[in-house]
Each structure stands twice: as C-alpha cells, then as structure tokens.
C-alpha positions as CSV (number, residue, x, y, z in Angstrom):
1,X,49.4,17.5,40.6
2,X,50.0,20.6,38.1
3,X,49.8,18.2,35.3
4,X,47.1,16.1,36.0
5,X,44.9,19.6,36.7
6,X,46.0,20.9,33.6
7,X,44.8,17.4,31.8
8,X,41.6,17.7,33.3
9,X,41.5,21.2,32.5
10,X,42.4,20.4,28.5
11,X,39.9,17.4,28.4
12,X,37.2,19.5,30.0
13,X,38.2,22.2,27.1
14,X,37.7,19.9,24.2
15,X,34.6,18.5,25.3
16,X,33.0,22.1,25.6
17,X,34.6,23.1,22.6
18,X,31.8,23.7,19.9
19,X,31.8,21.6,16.9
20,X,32.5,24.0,13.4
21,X,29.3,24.9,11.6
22,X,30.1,22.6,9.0
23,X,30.6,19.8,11.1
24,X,27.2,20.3,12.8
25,X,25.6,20.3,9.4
26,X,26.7,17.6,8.6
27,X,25.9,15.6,11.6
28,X,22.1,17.4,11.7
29,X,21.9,16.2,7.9
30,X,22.8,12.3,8.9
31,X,20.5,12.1,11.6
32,X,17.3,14.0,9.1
33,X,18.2,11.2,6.6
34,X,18.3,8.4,8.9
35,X,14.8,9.9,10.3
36,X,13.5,10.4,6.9
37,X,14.4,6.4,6.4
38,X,12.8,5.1,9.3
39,X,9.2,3.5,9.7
40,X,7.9,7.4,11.0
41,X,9.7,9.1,8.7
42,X,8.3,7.1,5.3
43,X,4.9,7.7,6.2
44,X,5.8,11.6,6.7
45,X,7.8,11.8,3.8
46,X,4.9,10.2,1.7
47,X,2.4,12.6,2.7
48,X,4.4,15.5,2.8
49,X,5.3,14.7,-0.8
50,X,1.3,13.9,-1.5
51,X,0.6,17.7,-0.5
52,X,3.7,18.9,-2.4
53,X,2.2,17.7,-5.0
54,X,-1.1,18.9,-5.0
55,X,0.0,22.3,-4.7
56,X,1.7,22.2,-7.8
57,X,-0.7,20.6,-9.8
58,X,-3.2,23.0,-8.2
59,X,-0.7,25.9,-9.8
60,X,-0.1,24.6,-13.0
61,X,-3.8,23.4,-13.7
62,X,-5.9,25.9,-12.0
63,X,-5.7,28.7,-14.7
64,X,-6.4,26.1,-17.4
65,X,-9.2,24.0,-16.0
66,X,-10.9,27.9,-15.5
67,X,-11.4,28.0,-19.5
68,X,-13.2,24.9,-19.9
69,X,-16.1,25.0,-22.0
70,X,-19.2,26.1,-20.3
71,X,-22.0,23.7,-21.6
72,X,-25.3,25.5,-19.7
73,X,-24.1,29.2,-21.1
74,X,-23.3,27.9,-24.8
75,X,-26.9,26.0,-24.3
76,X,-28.9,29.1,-23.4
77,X,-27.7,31.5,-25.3
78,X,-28.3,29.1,-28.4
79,X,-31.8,28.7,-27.2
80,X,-32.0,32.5,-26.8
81,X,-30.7,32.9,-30.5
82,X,-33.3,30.3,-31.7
83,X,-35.7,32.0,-29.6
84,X,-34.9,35.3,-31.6
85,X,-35.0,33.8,-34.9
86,X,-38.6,32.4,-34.6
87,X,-40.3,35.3,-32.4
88,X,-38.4,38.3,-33.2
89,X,-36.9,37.8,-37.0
90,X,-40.6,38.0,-39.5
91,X,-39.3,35.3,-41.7
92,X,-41.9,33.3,-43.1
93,X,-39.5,32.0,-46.1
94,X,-39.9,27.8,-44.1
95,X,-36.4,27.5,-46.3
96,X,-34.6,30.5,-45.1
97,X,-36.2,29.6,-40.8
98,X,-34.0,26.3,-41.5
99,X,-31.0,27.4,-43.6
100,X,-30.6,29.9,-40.3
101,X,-31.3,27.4,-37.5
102,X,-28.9,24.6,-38.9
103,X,-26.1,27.1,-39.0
104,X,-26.9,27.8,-35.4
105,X,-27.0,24.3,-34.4
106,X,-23.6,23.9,-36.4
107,X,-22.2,26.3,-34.7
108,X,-23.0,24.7,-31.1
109,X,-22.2,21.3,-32.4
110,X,-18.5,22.6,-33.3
111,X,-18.6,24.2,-30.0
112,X,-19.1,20.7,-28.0
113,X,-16.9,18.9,-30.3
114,X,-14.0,20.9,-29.7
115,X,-14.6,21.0,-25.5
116,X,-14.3,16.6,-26.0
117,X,-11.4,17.3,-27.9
118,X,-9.5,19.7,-26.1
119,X,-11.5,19.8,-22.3
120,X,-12.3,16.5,-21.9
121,X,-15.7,17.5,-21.3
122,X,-17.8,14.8,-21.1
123,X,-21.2,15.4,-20.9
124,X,-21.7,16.6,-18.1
125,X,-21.7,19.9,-15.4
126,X,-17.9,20.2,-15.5
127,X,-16.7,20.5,-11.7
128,X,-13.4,22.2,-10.6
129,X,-11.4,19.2,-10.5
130,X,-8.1,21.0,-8.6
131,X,-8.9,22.1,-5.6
132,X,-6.7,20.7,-2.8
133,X,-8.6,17.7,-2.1
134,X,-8.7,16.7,-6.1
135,X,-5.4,17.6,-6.3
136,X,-4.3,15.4,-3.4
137,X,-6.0,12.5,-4.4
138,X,-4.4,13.1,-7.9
139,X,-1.4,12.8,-6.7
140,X,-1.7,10.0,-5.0
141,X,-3.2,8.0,-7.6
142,X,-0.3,8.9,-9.4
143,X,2.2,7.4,-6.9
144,X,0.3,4.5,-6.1
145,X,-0.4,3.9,-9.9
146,X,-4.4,3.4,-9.5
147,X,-4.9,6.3,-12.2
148,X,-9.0,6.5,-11.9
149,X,-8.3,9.3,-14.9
150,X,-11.6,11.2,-14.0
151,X,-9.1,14.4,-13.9
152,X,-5.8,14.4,-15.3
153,X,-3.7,17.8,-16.8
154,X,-4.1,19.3,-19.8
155,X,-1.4,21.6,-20.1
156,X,1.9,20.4,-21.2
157,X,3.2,21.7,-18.3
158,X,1.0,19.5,-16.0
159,X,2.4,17.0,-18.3
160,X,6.2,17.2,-17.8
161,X,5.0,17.6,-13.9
162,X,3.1,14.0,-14.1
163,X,5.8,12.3,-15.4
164,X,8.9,13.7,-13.1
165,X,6.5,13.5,-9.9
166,X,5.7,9.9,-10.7
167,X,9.4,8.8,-11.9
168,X,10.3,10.5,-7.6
169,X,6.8,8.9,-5.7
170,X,6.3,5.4,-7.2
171,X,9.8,4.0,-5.6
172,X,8.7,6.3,-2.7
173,X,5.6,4.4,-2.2
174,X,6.9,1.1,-2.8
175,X,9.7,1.6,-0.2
176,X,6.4,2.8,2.3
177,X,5.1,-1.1,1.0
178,X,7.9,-2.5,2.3
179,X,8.9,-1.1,5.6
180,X,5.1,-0.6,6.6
181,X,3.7,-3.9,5.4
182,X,6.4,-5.7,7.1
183,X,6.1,-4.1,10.6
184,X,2.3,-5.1,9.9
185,X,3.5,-8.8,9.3
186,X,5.3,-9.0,12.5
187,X,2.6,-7.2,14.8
188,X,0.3,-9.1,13.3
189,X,2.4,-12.4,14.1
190,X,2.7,-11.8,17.7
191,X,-1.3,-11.2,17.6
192,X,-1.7,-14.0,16.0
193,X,0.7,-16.4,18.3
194,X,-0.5,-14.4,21.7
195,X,-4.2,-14.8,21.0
196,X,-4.9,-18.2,18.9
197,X,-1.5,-20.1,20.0
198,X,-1.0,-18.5,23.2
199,X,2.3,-19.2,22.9
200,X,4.0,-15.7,23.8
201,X,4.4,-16.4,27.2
202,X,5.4,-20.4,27.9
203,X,5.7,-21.4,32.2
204,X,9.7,-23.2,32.5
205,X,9.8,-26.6,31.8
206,X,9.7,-28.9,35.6
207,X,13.1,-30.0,35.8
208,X,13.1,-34.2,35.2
209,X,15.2,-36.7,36.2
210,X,17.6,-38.1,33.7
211,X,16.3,-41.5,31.8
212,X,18.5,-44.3,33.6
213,X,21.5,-45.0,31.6
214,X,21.4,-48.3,29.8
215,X,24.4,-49.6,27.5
216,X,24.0,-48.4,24.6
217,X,26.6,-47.6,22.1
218,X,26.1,-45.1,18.8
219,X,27.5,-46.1,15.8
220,X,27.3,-44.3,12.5
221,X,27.0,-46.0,9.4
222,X,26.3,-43.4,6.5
223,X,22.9,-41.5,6.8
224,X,21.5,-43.5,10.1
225,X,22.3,-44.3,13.4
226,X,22.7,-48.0,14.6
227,X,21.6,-48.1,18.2
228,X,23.2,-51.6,19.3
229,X,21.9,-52.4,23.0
230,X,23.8,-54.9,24.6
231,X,21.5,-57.4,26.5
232,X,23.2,-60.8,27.7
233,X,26.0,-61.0,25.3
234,X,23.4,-60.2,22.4
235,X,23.4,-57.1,20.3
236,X,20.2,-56.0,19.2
237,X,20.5,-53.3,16.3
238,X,17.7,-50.5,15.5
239,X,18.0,-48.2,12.9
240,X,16.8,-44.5,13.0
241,X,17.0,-42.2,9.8
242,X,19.3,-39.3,11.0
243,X,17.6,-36.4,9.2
244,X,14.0,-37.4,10.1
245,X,15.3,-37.7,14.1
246,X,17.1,-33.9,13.4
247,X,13.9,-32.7,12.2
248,X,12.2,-34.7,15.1
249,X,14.3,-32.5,17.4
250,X,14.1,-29.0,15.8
251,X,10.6,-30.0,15.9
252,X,10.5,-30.8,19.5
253,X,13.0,-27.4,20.1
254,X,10.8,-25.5,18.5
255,X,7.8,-26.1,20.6
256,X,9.5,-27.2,24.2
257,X,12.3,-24.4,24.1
258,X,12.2,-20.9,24.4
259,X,9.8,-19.7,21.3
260,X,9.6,-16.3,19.2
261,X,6.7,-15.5,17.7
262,X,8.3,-14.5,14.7
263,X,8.5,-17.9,13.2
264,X,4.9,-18.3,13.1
265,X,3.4,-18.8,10.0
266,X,-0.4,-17.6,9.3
267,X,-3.0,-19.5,7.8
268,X,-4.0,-18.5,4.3
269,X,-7.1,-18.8,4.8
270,X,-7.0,-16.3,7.6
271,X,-4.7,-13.9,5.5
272,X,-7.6,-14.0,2.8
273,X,-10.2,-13.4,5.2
274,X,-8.3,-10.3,6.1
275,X,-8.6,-8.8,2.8
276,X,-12.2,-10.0,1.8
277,X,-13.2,-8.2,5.4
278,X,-11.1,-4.9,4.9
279,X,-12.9,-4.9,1.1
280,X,-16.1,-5.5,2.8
281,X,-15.7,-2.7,5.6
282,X,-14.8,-0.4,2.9
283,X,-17.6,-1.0,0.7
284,X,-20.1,-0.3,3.4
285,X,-18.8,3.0,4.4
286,X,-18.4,3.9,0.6
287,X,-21.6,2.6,0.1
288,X,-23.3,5.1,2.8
289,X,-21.1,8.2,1.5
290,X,-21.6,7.7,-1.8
291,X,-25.1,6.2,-2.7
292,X,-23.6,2.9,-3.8
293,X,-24.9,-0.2,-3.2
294,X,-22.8,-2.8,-1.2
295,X,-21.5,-4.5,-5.1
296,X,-20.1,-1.4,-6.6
297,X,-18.9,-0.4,-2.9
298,X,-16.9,-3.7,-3.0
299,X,-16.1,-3.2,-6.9
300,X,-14.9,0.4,-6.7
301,X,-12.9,-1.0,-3.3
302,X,-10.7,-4.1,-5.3
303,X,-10.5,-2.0,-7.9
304,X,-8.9,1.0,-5.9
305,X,-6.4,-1.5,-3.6
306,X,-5.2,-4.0,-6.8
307,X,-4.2,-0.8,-8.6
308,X,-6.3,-1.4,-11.5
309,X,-8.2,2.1,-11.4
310,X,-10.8,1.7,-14.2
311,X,-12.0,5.2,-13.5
312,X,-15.6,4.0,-14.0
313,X,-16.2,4.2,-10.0
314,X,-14.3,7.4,-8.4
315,X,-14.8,9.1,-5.1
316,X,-17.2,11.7,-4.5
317,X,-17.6,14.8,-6.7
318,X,-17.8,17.1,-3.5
319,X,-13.8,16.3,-3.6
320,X,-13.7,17.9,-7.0
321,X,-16.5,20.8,-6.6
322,X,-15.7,23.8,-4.9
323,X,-16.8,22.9,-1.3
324,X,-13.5,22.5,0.1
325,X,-12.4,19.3,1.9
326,X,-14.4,16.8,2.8
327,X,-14.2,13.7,5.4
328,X,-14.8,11.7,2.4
329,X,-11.6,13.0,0.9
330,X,-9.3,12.0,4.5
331,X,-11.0,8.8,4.5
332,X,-10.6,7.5,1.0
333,X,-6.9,8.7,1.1
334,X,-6.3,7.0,4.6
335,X,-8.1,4.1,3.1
336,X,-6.1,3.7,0.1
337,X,-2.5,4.1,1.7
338,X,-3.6,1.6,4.8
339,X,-5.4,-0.7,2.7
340,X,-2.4,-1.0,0.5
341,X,-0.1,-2.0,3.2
342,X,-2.2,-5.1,4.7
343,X,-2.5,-5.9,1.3
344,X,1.3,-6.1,0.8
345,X,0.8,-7.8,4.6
346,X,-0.9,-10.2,3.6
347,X,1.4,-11.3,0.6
348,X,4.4,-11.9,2.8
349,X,2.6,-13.6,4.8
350,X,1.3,-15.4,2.4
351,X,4.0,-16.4,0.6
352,X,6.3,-17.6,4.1
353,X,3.4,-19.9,4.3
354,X,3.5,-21.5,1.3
355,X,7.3,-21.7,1.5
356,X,6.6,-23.3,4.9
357,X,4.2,-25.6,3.3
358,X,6.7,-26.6,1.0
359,X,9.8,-27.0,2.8
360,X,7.5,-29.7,4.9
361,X,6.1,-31.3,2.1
362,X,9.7,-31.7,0.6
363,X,10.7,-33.4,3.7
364,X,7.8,-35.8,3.4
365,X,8.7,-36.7,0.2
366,X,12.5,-36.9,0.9
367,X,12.0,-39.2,3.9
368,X,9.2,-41.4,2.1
369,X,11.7,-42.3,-0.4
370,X,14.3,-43.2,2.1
371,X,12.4,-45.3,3.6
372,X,11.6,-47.0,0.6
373,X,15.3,-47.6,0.1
C-alpha cells in the first residue's frame, strides 16, 4: 500500500511539475510556426507583412517625396517675375524685354526638366503618394509583382528596401496561391457536385438477389478473358478485353459506390465563366468609383489580376492624396488578393480537367487499337 501511494504521489509530482522556460519556448515557438503555416495564418502573415511594409516605406519616402518640385509656386512666381518686367521695369529697348524674358523662361524650363529627371514629375499636381493607403497598395503590388509604377522610391534607401522586401513577400504570396487557391478548389468542388450533380448525399443501394449461377468457367489467355459457357456438351467462347471491362468497373464503382466529391472534375467552360464574371463584377464597381466606363473597368481589372500592371489605369488618386483611407483603398486590396486566388482556382481546376480529358481520350485510343488487332 506504502508504495503504490508513494507512486501515485511521484506520478502526480511529475505531471504538475512545470516545464523549464526553455522548454516552454520552445514548445510556444512550434505551435506559432505551425499557426503561421496554416490556411489562417498565411492570410495573417500576408497582411501583417503588407502593413509592415507600408510603414517602412512610409519612413523612408516620406521626407523625400516632401521636396518634390512644386509646379503651381515655380509657375506663379515666374508669371509674377514677367509680370514685373513688363509693368514695373521702364524698358522700352523690344531687344533687351526679350533678352530678359527668355532667361526667365530658361530658368523655369531647367526647373521642370530637372523635377522629370529627378521627381518623376509628370505633368501634373503632384499628390502625396505615401500615405498608408499608397504605401499599402505599394507594397502589395510589390509582392504580387503587378508593379502599376505610378509611385515608386526615389531614395536609394527605398531602393535597397524594394528589393529585400520583394526577395521575403513574392514566395510569401505564392505560398498564399497555393494553400488558398486550393482550399477554393475543393470547396468549390463539393459546390459544384452538391448543387449541379447532387451527388453528395447517394440513398444505399436495395439489396438484389444474386444472378443465378450458370456454368461458366474463366480462362485467361493474355490480355482477355475467354468466357466458355457449357450448353449441351458445347462450348461457346466470348471474348471480353480485360482493361476496357476494369475501366467498365471503376467506372461503374465510381458512380454506384460510395462517392467523394473530390474527384469531380469542373467543366472549363464553367471555370472560364468564373473568371470573365469576377472581371466583370469588378469592372462595374471600379467603374462607379472611379469614373470609368465598363471597358477600361474590365481593362484595368485583367490587367491588375494577370500581373501585367501597365500602370496606365491605377486606383484612385484619393489613395495617394492626403485624405486618409478610403473604401476604395480596402476594396481594391481585398479585390486583388481574392481575385488572385480564384484565379489560381481556376487553373487547377483547369488543368485536372484536361488531364482528365486526356487520360479518357488515351483510353479511347488504346482500346480502339486493340480492337483493331
């Protein structure tokens, strides 16, 4: 009795016996990395590393983009200066009114030449291109290697920053691809096979008699089956190609048996209309925000989720001005990251389709020229 009290009494000790800090570091370390890894975590650990991002762009680039050249102050006070020179100045040399307004004009011209050069001023009001929202969708254009290029850094700083955050986020982003587009694939399977094959839930088979036995005796003879039937005394011989009868039965498994949903294949043409719609949806709604018209809606839209990223079409300047964040700004991130993922969706399944597709017309083929045999 003594010792089995003090057993209990020792196992009860080492169970309430803390684990070492080390040990419990370690442990809290595997389980943050196996969250970080899963579905959740991907999606977390791609935004969280979006805003990272934006905030250090927005603290390298802020002070620069705050010395761009200012194109209505350089304008007026040239005007001004002109302005001075005709009304103020009493020259009435017509040379000497020229000789001074060229060098003036000179001087502006210079002035403009070097804010292209250096700037990348462009013609226009120059905006504040990193505030959060810029800066976020920055960043994200830079992991998801669309690159519109209506802002980009112009310190070298920003430039060593570009680089090593891309280098990190692009297998980041392609690793959110993967695990995302495939758990799209497979709900979007069991959609597909509960609503157009209604096949999810199958009532049990009525249990049938067995077929009466009649003498019949297999015999194999290389790649067929002789069924010889005795009838009389006289054998009567048929042949049946063995792999087109194993195919006949996976076939007839596949549909009688118990059936997963996962070895559905979808259409193409229903994978395609999935894309043309999600382009569509998003060239209406970009179309409303930004003053578009349904084409460049749809333009800027393939553009944006084939990672082309002319840069000709971007979202709206309120996300570079200094009005904060916008809806627009949520929703064309939110579009961009989702859109992605059915895209990559509806390549796999795609492409098990067409492997499908092939694997049946290599059958056909196969058993076509047995038969020809």
């Amino acid at each position: 009795m003594e010792r089995q009290s003090s057993r209990r009494w020792r196992g009860s000790y080492r169970r309430r016996r803390k684990k070492p800090w080390a040990e419990r570091l370690a442990d809290w370390t595997r389980s943050f990395i196996a969250f970080l890894f899963s579905n959740v975590g991907i999606v977390c650990l791609v935004v969280g590393y979006t805003i990272a991002g934006a905030f250090i762009f927005i603290s390298i680039e802020a002070n620069a983009a705050k010395s761009k050249f200012d194109p209505i102050g350089t304008r007026d006070e040239t005007a001004a200066q002109l302005w001075d020179l005709t009304f103020k100045e009493n020259i009435f040399s017509e040379e000497q009114w020229k000789i001074e307004v060229e060098r003036m004009l000179e001087k502006y011209q210079k002035l403009v030449v070097d804010a292209v050069n250096n700037d990348g001023y462009k013609g226009e009001i120059p905006k504040l291109g990193w505030t959060f929202a810029g800066a976020f969708l920055y960043s994200l254009t830079v992991i998801t290697t669309i690159g519109y290029g209506n802002i980009s850094p112009r310190t070298e700083w920003g430039k060593v920053a570009t680089i090593i955050y891309a280098i990190a986020g692009m297998p980041l982003f392609l690793l959110y691809l993967s695990n995302i587009g495939d758990i799209l694939a497979r709900s979007f399977k069991w959609t597909y096979a509960r609503c157009c094959l209604c096949r999810c839930r199958r009532k049990p088979r009525r249990s049938e008699p067995p077929p009466p036995r009649t003498n019949v005796v297999p015999v194999v003879a290389r790649d067929q089956w002789q069924m010889v039937k005795i009838h009389g005394g006289v054998l009567e011989t048929s042949s049946v190609d063995q792999e087109s009868s194993g195919d006949d039965g996976e076939s007839e498994d596949d549909s009688e048996s118990s059936y997963d949903p996962q070895h559905v294949t979808v259409p193409l043409t229903l994978c395609l209309a999935i894309m043309v719609g999600y382009v569509c949806a998003g060239a209406l709604l970009f179309a409303v925000w930004e003053d578009w018209d349904f084409l460049e809606g749809s333009y800027f839209c393939f553009i944006s989720l084939s990672t082309i990223g002319f840069g000709d079409y971007v979202p709206s300047d309120q996300i570079y001005s200094k009005e904060g964040v916008e809806f627009s700004f949520v929703f064309c991130s939110m579009y961009l990251m989702l859109g992605m993922a059915m895209i990559a969706m509806c390549f796999n399944l795609m492409q098990e389709e067409v492997i499908a597709k092939m694997r049946t017309l290599a059958r056909t083929v196969r058993h076509i020229f047995r038969c020809d045999r």
